[in-house]
MARKOL-613681 format. One line per 4 residues: their letters; for each residue x, y, z of C-alpha. Coordinates in pm, whole numbers, plus 50000, padded with zeros to 5 digits. Example, Ala and Ser with C-alpha at 12.3 -4.5 7.8 and 13.67 -1.06 7.14 Angstrom:
2
as	51230:49550:50780  51367:49894:50714
% end
This chain:
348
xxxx	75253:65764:05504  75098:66111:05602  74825:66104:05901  74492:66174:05714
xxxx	74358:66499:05830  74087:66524:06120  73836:66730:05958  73640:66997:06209
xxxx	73331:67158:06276  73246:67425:06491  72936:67554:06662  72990:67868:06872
xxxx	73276:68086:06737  73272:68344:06954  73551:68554:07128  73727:68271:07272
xxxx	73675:68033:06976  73828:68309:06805  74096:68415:06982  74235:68101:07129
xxxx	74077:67764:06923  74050:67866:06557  74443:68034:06589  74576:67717:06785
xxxx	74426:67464:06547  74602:67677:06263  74930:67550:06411  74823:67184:06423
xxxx	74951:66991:06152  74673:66791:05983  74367:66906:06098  74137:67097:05894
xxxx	73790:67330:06028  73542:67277:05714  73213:67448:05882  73104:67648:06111
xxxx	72757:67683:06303  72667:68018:06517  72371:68158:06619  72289:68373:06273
xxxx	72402:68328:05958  72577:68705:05955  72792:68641:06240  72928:68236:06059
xxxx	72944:68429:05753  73204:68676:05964  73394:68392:06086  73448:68216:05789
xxxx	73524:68471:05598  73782:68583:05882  73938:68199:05889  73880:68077:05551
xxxx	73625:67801:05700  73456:67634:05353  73086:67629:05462  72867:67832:05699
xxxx	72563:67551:05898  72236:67729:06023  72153:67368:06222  72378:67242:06497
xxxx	72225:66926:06477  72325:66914:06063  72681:66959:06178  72720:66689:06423
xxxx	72599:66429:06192  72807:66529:05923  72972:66223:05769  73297:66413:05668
xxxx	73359:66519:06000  73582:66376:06334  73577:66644:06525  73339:66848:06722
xxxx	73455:67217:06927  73174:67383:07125  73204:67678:07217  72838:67811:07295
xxxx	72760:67907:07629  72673:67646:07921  72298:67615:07861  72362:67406:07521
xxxx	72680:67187:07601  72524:66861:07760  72282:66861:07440  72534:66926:07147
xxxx	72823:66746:07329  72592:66413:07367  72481:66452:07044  72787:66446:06887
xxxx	72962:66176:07101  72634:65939:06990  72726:66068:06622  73053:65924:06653
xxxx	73266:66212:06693  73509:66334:06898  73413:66649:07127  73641:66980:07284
xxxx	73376:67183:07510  73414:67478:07625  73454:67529:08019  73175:67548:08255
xxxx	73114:67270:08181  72679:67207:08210  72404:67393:08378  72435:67152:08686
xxxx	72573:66799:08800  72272:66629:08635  72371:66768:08333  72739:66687:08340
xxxx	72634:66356:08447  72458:66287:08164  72751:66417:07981  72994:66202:08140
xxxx	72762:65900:08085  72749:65949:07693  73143:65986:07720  73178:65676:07857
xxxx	72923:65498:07648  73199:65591:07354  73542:65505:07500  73716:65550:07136
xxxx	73624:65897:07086  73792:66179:07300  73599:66420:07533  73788:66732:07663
xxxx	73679:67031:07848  73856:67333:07782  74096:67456:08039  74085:67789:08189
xxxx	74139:68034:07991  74406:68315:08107  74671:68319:08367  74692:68021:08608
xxxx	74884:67772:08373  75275:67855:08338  75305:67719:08722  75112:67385:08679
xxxx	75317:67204:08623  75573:67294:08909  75341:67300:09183  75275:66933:09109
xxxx	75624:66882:09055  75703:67028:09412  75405:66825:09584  75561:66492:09466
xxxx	75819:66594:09628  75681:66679:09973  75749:67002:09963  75474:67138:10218
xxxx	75458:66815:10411  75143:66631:10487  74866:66939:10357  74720:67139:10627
xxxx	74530:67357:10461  74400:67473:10117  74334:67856:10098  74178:68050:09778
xxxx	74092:68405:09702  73927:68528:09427  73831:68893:09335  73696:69107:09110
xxxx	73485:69375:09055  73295:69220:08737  72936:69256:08987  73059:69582:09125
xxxx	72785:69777:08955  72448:69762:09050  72307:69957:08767  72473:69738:08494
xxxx	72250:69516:08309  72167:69149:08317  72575:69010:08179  72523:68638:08019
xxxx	72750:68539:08323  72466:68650:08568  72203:68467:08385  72084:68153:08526
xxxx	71905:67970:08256  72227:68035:08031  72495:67970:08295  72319:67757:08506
xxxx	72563:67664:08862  72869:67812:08746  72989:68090:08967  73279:68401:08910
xxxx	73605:68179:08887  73483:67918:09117  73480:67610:08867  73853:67702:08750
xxxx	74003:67687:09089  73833:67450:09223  73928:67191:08910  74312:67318:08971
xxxx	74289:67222:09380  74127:66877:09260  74400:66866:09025  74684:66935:09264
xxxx	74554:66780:09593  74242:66581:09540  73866:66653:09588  73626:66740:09929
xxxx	73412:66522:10113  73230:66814:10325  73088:67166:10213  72962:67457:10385
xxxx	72903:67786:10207  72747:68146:10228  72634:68315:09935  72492:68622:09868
xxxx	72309:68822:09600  72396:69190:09630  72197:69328:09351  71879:69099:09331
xxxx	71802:69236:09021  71894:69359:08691  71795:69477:08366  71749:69208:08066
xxxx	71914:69370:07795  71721:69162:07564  71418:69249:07694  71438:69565:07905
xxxx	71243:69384:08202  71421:69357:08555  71475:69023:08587  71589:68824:08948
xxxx	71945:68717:08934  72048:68374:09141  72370:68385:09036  72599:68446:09392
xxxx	72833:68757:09338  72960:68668:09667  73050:68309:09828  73282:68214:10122
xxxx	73318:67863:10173  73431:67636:10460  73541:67306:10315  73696:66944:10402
xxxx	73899:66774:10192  73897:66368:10130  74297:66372:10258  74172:66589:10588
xxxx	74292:66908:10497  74036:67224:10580  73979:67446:10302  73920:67819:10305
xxxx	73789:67979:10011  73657:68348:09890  73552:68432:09595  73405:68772:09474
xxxx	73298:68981:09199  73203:69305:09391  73579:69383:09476  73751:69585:09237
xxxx	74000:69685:09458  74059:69346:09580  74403:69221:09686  74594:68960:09450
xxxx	74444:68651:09313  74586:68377:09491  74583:67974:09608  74760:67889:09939
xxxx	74869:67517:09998  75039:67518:10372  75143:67202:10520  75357:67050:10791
xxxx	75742:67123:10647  75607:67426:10428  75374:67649:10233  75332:67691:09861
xxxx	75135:68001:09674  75049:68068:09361  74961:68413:09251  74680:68323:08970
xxxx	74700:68666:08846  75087:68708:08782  75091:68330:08707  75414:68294:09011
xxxx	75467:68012:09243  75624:68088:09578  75716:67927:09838  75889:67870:10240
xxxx	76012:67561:10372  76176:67457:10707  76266:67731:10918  76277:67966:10645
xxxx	75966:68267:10734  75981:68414:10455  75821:68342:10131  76061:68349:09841
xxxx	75969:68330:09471  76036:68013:09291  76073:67988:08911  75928:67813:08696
xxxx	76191:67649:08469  76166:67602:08111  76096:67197:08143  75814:67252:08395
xxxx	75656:67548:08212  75323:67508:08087  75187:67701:07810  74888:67714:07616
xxxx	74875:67381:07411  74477:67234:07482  74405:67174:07060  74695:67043:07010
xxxx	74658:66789:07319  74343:66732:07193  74414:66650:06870  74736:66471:07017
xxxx	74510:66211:07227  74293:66151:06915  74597:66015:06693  74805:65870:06976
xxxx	74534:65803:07252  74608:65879:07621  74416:66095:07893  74325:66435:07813
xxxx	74305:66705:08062  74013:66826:08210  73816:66503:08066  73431:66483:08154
xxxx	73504:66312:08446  73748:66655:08596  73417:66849:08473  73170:66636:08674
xxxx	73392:66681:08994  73364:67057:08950  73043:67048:08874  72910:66870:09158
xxxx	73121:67098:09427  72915:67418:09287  72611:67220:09325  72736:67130:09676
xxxx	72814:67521:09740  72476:67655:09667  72290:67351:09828  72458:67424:10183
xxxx	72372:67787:10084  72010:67735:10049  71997:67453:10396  72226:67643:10565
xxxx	72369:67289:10678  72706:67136:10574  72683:66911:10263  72837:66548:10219
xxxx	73049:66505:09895  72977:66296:09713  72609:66388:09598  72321:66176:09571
% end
C-alpha cells in the first residue's frame, strides 16, 4: 500500500527556500507543498506561481494550524523561528528550520523544550548551506579510526570580506533584532567541531565592531550595529583539547577557509571552501590530499532526511538539541567579550 503523502506548508520562501528546499522536496516521493506564507501577498503569489504551490496564506499562525497539514519548513530569518517553530510543534506538526537557529540560547531553549514536549514529531535545523559537506563524512570516518591520535588541538579560520565596506548599508546579517547572536560563519563551524570532536567547557573571546554604524536601508537613519565583524577566540574543549579560532568578515583577501584537527600521531584539514580533506600521519611532514570516496561522500540530502525520519523515525541531523549547543557557544563568545573574563560552558 502507497505511503500517504506528507502534505507541506511553508512560511518564508525566500532565496534559499527557493533554491535548495522547494527543488529538493520536488525529488521526494510523496510529499506534497499545498501553501505558502511570506511576508506580502505579491512575493507568495511569485512563489506559487513559480512552484505550482495550491494556495497563497497572509497569517503564519493560519498555516500552522492547518488541519491538512504534517509538515512545517521555516525559512524566515532568526528573529521569528522560536515563535513559529513552537507554534507549530504545539499544533502537532512536524518542523525543518532554517539555520541560525534563535536570537539567543533562551530562545533556542525554549525551542528545544517544545521539541521535547512532542517526541513524535520531528524537529530539524537546516544544515549549512554551501561547501563544507562532501568531506563529513570522512573526517568522522578517519577520527574513529585514530587517525590524529588523542586531539591536541582544534584550529578554525574564517574569512571574508562581506563587512569590508564601511559605507554599505545596514545588511539583515548585521542587524541585531533580526539576527540576534549569530555571527559571520561562526554557528556553522562551530556545530561541525561539536559534530566531529565534541563541545567546550571554557571560552574566551575578542570581538570587535569596525564600523559602529550603518545606514538602515529601511529607514535611512544610522543605526548602531552589535553584530562583531571580527572575533578571535581562545577556547577549551570538554576532551582537553585548546581551540584556536578566527573568524572575519573584513578580509576579502583572506587566505583559504579552513578547520585544523592536529593530534598526537597526526593532523587532519579540511579546506571548507574547496570542500577537501587532507591530511599527515606518522613521520610523514607533509600534508597530502585525501579523497573522499564515493561511499563516504556526502551530498546535499537534508528534505529528504527529513522527510526520511518522519516515515521511518531515527535522529535527524542538526536536531534542536545540535542548535542549542551552538547557540549557547555564541552566547558564551560575546559574554567573555563584554567581561573580558573567560566563560564556563555550560551556561546558567
Amino acid at each position: 500500500m502507497p505511503e500517504k503523502k506528507l502534505r507541506i506548508g511553508i512560511i518564508g520562501a525566500g532565496g534559499i527556500v527557493r533554491s535548495r528546499h522547494l527543488p529538493a522536496l520536488r525529488e521526494v516521493e510523496g510529499v506534497e507543498v499545498i501553501a505558502v506564507c511570506n511576508r506580502s501577498r505579491e512575493s507568495g503569489e511569485s512563489v506559487a506561481r513559480e512552484w505550482a504551490i495550491p494556495e497563497v496564506v497572509m497569517d503564519w499562525r493560519a498555516l500552522v494550524t492547518r488541519p491538512d497539514l504534517q509538515v512545517v519548513f521555516i525559512g524566515t530569518w532568526p528573529y521569528t523561528h522560536a515563535e513559529m517553530s513552537i507554534a507549530a510543534l504545539e499544533a502537532g506538526k512536524h518542523v525543518f528550520c532554517q539555520a541560525r537557529m534563535a536570537l539567543s540560547l533562551a530562545e533556542a531553549r525554549q525551542m528545544l523544550a517544545a521539541a521535547e514536549r512532542h517526541p513524535g514529531q520531528v524537529a530539524m535545523l537546516c544544515p549549512g548551506i554551501g561547501n563544507g559537506t562532501q568531506g563529513d563524512r570522512l573526517i568522522r570516518h578517519l577520527l574513529q579510526q585514530v587517525y590524529p591520535g588523542e586531539l591536541r588541538e582544534v584550529h578554525v579560520t574564517s574569512f571574508s570580506g562581506a563587512s569590508a565596506d564601511p559605507d554599505a548599508p545596514l545588511h539583515w546579517r548585521q542587524n541585531f533584532d533580526l539576527q540576534g547572536y549569530n555571527t559571520l560563519s561562526l554557528g556553522i563551524r562551530i556545530e561541525a567541531i561539536h559534530r566531529w570532536v565534541g563541545c567546550h567547557r571554557k571560552v574566551s573571546a575578542i570581538t570587535r565592531v569596525h564600523t559602529p554604524e550603518r545606514r538602515d536601508p529601511a529607514t535611512g537613519a544610522m543605526v548602531p550595529v552589535r553584530i562583531a565583524e571580527s572575533v578571535a577566540i581562545a577556547a577549551e574543549l570538554e576532551n582537553g583539547a585548546v581551540g584556536s579560532y578566527h573568524f572575519s568578515g573584513v578580509a576579502p583577501w583572506a587566505p583559504e577557509d579552513r578547520i585544523d584537527l592536529i593530534g598526537t600521531r597526526g593532523w587532519l584539514s579540511y579546506d571548507w571552501g574547496k570542500d577537501e580533506v587532507s591530511g599527515a600521519s606518522g613521520e610523514t611532514k607533509q600534508a597530502r590530499p585525501i579523497p573522499v570516496p564515493d561511499e563516504l561522500r556526502r551530498d546535499w540530502t537534508a528534505e529528504a532526511d527529513f522527510i526520511r525520519a518522519i516515515r521511518t523515525g531515527g535522529a535527524v541531523e542538526p536536531s534542536f538539541a545540535d542548535g542549542v549547543k551552538y547557540m549557547e557557544f555564541m552566547e558564551a563568545v560575546y559574554r567573555s567579550a563584554e567581561s573580558g573574563s573567560a566563560v564556563t560552558l555550560p551556561l546558567p
